[in-house]
GUVEX-555232 format. One record per residue (C-alpha): x, y, z. Coordinates in pm, whole numbers, plus 50000, padded with zeros to 5 digits. Example, Ala and Ser with C-alpha at 12.3 -4.5 7.8 and 13.67 -1.06 7.14 Angstrom:
2
512304955050780513674989450714
***
This chain:
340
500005000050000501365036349944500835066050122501645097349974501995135650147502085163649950503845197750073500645218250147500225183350410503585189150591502165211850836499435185150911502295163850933504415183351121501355185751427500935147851450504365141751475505075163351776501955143851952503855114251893501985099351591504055068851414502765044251169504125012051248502584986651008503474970150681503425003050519504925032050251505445068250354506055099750199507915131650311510065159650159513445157850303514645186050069513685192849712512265164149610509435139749763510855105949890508845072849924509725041150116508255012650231509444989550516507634952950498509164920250726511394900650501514054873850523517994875550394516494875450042513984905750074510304910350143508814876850298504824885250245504184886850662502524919950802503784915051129507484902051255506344872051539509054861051753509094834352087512014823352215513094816552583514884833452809518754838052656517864829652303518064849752021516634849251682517694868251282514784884251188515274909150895513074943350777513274954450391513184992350351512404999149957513305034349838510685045149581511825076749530514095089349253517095097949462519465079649741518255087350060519835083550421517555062250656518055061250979516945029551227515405025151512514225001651737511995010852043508874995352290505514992052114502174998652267498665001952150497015037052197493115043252334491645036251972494035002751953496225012651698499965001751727502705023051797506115029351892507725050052160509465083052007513215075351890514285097052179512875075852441515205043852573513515013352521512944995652828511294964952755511274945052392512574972552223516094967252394516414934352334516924943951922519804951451757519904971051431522454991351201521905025351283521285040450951521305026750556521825047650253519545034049953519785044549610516975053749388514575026649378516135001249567515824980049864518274974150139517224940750381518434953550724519154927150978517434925751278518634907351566516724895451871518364886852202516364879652472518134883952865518514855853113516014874453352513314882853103509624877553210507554857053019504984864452818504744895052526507214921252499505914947552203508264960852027508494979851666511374988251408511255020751157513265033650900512795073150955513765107250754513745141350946512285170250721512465210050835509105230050765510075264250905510855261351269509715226351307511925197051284509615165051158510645129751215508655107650970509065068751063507735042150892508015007451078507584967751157506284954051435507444927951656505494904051866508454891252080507154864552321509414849752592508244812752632507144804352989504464804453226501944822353028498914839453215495784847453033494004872853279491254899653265489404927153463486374943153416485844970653585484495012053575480934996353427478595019953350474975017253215472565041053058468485038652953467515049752598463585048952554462295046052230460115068752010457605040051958455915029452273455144998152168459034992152122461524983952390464885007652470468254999352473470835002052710474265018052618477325002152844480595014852942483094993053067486604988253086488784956553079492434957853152495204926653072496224918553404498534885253274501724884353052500334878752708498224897652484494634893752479491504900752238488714893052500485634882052412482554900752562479134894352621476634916852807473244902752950471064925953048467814910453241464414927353378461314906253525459804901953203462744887252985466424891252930468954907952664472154899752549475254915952312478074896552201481234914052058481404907151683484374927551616487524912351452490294899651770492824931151636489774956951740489844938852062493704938152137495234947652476498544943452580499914933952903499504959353192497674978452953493514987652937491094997152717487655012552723484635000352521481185006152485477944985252357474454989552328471884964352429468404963052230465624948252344465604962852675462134970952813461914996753069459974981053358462124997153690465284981153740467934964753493470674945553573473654944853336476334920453369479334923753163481074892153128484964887652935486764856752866490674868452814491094846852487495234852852359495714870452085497894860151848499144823751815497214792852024498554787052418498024750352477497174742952843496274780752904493444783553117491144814453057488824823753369485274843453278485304877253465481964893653499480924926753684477194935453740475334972253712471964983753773469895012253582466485026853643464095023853335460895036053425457985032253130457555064653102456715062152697454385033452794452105054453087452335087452880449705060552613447995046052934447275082053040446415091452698443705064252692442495070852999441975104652976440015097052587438255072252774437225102953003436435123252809434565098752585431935089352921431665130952995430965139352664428265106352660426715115452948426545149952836424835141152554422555116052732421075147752944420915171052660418235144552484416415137052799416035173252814414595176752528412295146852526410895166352872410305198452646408395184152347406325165752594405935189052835405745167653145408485145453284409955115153171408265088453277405165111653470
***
């Protein structure tokens, strides 16, 4: 895939990358170094070049190390300096991956890689850059996130711009792996519908946070239950839209039809930490649930019952009225009273 930025989108540019922004997928970028616009792409690969993987996965145990490899493909019509970096992925609010700023020491995965530090590339060509994994005696098992970018710095005034394009790296450290999940900061709300004769919904917030060591794409399932029935929501979404890493958390929200509004309903959000990524024989996965209540009075529903009640009112006055107005007029035209 190829992204391309023109120059009247530097500025644009220029304000994501000083919040941080990186791209960190399979992917081509575009930026204007000096003159002339550059293009690259960085993909996974082997020794020989591109390999056709998205995504670099890596397990290994504790003092192993692995040759992985990154191709970085110059597209544009010039050599151009690259340089590379390695660095500690993460997953931001929305569950996009990323990759902490080139500035920042890597902690975790990230400084267990070891790269060149830079690779000139002539005009379309494409440099494989080894990548080499080494895990430490005293790492912990589970996932360590990590991410590796080729990068070119471009000047737009008074900003300096670091454009990175990257790989990322699953690196999991083979062990006692811990599939774990909490549920908690629930919050339910009552929609009524417009048609009274239709039942509401209930919209609910909750937030589940990876409390083992490997990353998770929980499945969810909210029940939501009043006296006269129950009403469930399963998460449909694809495992990536569900993705959390260790010691990380993420807030979601889901709406529950079928809900009628007759006083209280309780909501119980349920998760089941399923791994993302590849199988973990022997793993066991514990259901965590949480339970909410929410008023739902029927007001819809008695605003009709009043409505009928007060036709079926009116309907008896306006009866009765009508009842006396021809007895009084049978009196008149007889001129004695009814009955007499």
């Amino acid at each position: 895939m190829t992204k391309s930025r023109s120059r009247g989108a530097l500025v644009l540019l220029a304000v994501l990358q000083a919040v941080g922004a990186t791209v960190l997928v399979a992917l081509v970028a575009l930026a204007t170094p000096a003159s002339a616009d550059v293009t690259w792409s960085v993909v996974p690969a082997d020794a020989n070049g591109p390999d056709g993987r998205r995504v670099i996965d890596v397990e290994l145990a504790a003092g192993q190390q692995a040759d992985e490899h990154i191709a970085v493909i110059n597209r544009s019509t010039e050599p151009v300096d690259f340089a590379i970096d390695a660095n500690d992925g993460y997953l931001t609010s929305k569950g996009y991956f990323d990759m902490r700023p080139s500035d920042a020491k890597p902690v975790d995965g990230g400084s267990w890689i070891t790269i060149p530090d830079k690779v000139t590339i002539a005009a379309g060509a494409t440099a494989v850059v080894p990548v080499k994994v080494s895990i430490p005696q005293n790492a912990t098992p589970g996932d360590h996130p990590a991410g590796v970018t080729a990068s070119v710095d471009t000047v737009s005034g008074q900003v300096r711009v670091q454009n990175r394009v990257g790989v990322r790296l699953n690196i999991r450290v083979s062990g006692a792996y811990a599939a774990k999940v909490a549920v908690s900061d629930v919050h339910a709300a009552y929609t009524w519908s417009w048609n009274p004769f239709a039942p509401g919904s209930v919209e609910v917030t909750y937030t589940l946070a990876n409390a083992g060591n490997v990353r998770l794409a929980p499945d969810s399932r909210i029940l939501t239950s009043t006296f006269v029935g129950e009403s469930d929501w399963n998460d449909k979404s694809d495992a990536k839209a569900r993705e959390i890493m260790p010691g990380g958390k993420r807030t979601f929200t889901a709406r529950v039809s079928g809900a009628w509004p007759m006083g209280v309903i309780t909501t119980t959000v349920m998760a089941i930490p399923a791994p993302a990524g590849r199988p973990l024989p022997g793993v066991t996965a514990e259901r965590v649930s949480i339970d909410t209540s929410v008023w739902a009075l029927p007001w819809p529903q008695l605003a009709v019952l009043a409505l009928l009640v007060l036709a079926f009112l009116a309907f008896r006055l306006t009866a009765s009225r009508r009842r006396k107005r021809i007895e009084k007029l049978i009196l008149n035209s007889r001129g004695t009273p009814l009955g007499a």
